[in-house]
C-alpha positions in Angstrom: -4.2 210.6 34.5 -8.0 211.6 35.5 -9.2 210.8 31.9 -7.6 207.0 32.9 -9.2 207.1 35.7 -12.9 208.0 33.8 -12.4 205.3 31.5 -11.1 202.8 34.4 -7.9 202.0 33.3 -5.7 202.2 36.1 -2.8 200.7 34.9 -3.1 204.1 32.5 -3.8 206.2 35.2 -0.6 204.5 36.9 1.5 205.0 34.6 0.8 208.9 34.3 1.1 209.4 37.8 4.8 208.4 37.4 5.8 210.0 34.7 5.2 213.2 36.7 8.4 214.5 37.9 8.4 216.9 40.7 6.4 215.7 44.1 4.9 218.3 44.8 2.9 217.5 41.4 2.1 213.5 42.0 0.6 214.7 45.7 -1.6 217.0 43.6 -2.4 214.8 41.0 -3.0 212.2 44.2 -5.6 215.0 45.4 -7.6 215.6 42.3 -7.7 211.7 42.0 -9.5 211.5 45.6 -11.8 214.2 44.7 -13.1 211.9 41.7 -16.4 210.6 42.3 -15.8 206.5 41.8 -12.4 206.5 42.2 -12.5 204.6 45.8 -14.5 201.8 44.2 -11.8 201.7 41.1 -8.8 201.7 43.0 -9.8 199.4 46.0 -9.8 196.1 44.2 -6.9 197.1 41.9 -4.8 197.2 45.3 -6.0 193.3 46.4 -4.3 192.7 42.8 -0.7 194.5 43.7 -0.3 195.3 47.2 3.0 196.5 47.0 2.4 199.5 44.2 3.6 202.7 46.7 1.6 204.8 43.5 -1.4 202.9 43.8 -1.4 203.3 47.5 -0.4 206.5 47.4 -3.2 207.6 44.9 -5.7 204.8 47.0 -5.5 206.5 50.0 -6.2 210.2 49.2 -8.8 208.8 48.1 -10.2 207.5 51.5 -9.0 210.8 52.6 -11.4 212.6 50.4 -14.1 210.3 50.9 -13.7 210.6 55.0 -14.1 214.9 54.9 -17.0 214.4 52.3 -18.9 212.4 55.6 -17.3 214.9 58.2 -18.0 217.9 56.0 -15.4 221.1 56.5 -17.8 222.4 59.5 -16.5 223.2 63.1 -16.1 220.4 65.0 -19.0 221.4 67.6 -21.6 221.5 64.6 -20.0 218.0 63.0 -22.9 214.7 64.9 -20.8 211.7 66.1 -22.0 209.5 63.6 -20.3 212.0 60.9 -17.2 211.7 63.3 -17.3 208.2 63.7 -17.5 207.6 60.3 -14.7 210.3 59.2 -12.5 208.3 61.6 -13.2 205.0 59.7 -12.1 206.3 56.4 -8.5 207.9 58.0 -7.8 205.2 59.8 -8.5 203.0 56.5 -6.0 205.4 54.8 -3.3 205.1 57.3 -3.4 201.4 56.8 -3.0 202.3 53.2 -0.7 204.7 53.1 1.8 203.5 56.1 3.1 200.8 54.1 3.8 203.1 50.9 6.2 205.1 53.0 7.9 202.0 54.4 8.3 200.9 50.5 10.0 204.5 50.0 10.5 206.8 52.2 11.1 209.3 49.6 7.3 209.0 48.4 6.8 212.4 49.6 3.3 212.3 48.5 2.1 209.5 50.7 4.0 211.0 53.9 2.3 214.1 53.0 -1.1 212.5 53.0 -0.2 211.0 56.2 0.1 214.6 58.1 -3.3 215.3 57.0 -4.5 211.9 58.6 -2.5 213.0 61.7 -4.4 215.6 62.2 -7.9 214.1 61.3 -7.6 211.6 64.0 -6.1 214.2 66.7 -3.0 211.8 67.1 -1.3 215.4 68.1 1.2 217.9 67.3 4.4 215.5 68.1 3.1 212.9 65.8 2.8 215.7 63.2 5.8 217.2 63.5 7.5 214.1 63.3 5.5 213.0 60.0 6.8 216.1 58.9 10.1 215.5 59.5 9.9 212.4 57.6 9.4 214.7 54.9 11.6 217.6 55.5 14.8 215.1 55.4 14.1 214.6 51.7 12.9 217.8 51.2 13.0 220.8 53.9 10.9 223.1 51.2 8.5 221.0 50.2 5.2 223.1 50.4 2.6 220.8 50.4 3.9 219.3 54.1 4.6 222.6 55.0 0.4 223.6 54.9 -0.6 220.7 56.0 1.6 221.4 59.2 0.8 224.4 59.7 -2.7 223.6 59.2 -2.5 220.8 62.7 -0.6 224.1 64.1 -4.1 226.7 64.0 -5.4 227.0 67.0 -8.7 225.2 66.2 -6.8 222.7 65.7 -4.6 222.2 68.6 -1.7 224.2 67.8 -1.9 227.8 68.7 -1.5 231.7 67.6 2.6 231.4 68.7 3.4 228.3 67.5 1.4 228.6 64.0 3.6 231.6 63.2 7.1 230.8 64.5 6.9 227.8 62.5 5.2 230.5 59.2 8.3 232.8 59.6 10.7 230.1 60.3 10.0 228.7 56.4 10.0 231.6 55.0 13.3 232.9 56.4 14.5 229.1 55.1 13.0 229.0 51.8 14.9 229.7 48.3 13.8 233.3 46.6 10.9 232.1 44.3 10.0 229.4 46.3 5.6 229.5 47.3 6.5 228.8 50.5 6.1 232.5 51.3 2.4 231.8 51.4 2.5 230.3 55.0 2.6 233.4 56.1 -0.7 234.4 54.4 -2.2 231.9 55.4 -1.5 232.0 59.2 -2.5 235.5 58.9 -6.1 234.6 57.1 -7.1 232.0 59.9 -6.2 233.7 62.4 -8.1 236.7 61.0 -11.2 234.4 60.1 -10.8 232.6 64.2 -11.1 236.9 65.5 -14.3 237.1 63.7 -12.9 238.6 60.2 -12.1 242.0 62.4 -12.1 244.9 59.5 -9.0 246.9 59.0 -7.0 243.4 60.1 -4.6 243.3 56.9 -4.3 246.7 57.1 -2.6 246.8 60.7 1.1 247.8 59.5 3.1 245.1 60.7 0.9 242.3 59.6 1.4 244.6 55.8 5.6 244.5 56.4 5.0 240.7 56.9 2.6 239.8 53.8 5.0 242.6 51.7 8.0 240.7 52.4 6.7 237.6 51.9 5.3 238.1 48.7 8.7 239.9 47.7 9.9 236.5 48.3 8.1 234.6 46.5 5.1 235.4 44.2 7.0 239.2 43.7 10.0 237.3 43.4 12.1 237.4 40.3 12.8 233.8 40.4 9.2 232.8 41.2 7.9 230.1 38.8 4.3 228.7 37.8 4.5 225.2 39.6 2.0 223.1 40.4 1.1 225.2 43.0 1.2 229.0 41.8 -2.1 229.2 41.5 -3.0 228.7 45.1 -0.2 231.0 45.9 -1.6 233.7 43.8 -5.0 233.2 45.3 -4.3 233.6 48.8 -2.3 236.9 48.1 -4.9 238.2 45.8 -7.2 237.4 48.9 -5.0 239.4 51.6 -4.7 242.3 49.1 -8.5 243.0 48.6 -9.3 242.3 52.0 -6.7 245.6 52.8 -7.9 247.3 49.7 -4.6 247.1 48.2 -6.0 246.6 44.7 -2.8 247.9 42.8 -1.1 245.0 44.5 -3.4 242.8 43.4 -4.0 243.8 40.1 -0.7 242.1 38.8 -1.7 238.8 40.8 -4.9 238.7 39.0 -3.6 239.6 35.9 -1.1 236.8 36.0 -4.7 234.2 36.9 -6.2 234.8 33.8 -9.2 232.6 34.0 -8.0 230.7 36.8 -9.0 230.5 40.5 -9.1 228.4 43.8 -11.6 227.7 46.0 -9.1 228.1 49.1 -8.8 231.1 50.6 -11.9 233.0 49.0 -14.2 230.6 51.2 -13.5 232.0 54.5 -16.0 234.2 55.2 -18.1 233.5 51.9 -20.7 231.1 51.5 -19.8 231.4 47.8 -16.2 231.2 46.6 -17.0 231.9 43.7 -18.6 235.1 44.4 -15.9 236.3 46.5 -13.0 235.8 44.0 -15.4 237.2 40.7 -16.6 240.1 43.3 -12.7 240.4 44.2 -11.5 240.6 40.8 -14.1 243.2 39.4 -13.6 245.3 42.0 -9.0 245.1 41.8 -9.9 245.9 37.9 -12.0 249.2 38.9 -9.4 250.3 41.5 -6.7 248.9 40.7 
């Protein structure tokens, strides 16, 4: 699908998109598509030509996604100017105007009603309009992990939800989700923000009931028996690999890393670092010294 998209051809690019099965891997393929620098300027003019394609939609308005947080930047929102907000704002609202009508074509697009919690919380329309975008979702699919971060993403505190609600809603999926299922890596992740919101405290993954809860997470899911390399056992990997050097637990991360190989993700090894890629190769040297 992206080496359509190089070469322009979107009916090409169209017709890979949907031969991907699984959801969870045509709102990934959707987000490595918006990430693609001239893919706003392809697919724009290819919608004029059909606007009742959900894909092209779908794959249309990550793209204005992407192309709004490259203007706001990932930043707090205190060191973000109005002009960067204003203009973030533009490019949501253009997606929603996008993406609104590729739900109402299916409502099983779970891709586009994904893309359209993220814009919920972008443009601050709050945490009942999220939850109910995420609903919308859930009824097709109540382990779909993709709506499940984006979610618990509007439910941080920095960004309106808070500490309480971020990891009921963490421990509620978890408790729900089928052995071998990555949605065990909520619970990292609440963990990791609200560790990087504290300051990055040292000892923090080391407190013993924050360990119990990553432990029987990952025994849940990337420990898990049944746990599979879908599209998104990378990330999943990752973000354990991350809690598990933060604590010093390098023999538990030493099979995570193992598993990697050559491959890493940018998310979580950017809190706290500057360089990402630092922090994971840093990470990795030092789980194959100790660990």
């Amino acid at each position: 699908m992206v080496r359509a998209i190089r070469r322009r051809d979107v009916p090409a690019a169209l017709r890979a998109y949907e031969e991907i099965q699984l959801w969870n891997g045509r709102w990934l393929a959707a987000t490595v598509v918006g990430k693609r620098a001239g893919a706003l300027a392809l697919l724009s003019p290819a919608l004029l030509r059909d606007p009742t394609d959900g894909s092209l939609r779908t794959l249309l308005g990550a793209s204005l996604i992407e192309a709004g947080w490259r203007v706001r930047t990932y930043a707090r929102a205190k060191d973000v100017s109005p002009e960067r907000f204003a203009a973030f704002h533009q490019r949501l609202a253009e997606a929603e105007q996008v993406l609104a009508p590729a739900t109402d074509i299916d409502p099983a697009n779970l891709a586009a009603a994904t893309l359209r919690i993220t814009i919920a919380r972008g443009l601050s329309m709050g945490l009942p309009e999220a939850r109910s975008r995420y609903q919308a979702v859930a009824r097709h699919d109540p382990h779909f992990p993709p709506a499940q971060r984006q979610l618990l993403r509007q439910l941080f505190p920095r960004w309106g939800g808070s500490t309480e609600e971020m990891y009921a809603f963490a421990r509620e999926r978890l408790d729900a989700a089928p052995p071998g299922s990555t949605v065990g890596v909520t619970i990292a992740e609440a963990h990791i923000d609200n560790w990087a919101t504290m300051g990055s405290p040292r000892g923090w993954f080391k407190r013993p009931e924050i360990r119990e809860e990553l432990d029987k997470a990952a025994a849940k899911s990337v420990h898990h028996p049944d746990s599979r390399r879908g599209y998104d056992w990378v990330y999943a990997y990752n973000t354990f690999a991350f809690v598990y050097t933060r604590s010093g637990r390098y023999r538990d991360a030493a099979p995570l890393f193992k598993a990697l190989g050559r491959y890493a993700e940018n998310a979580p090894w950017s809190y706290g670092f500057s360089d990402p890629d630092t922090a994971f190769s840093v990470a990795r040297l030092a789980t194959m010294l100790r660990g």
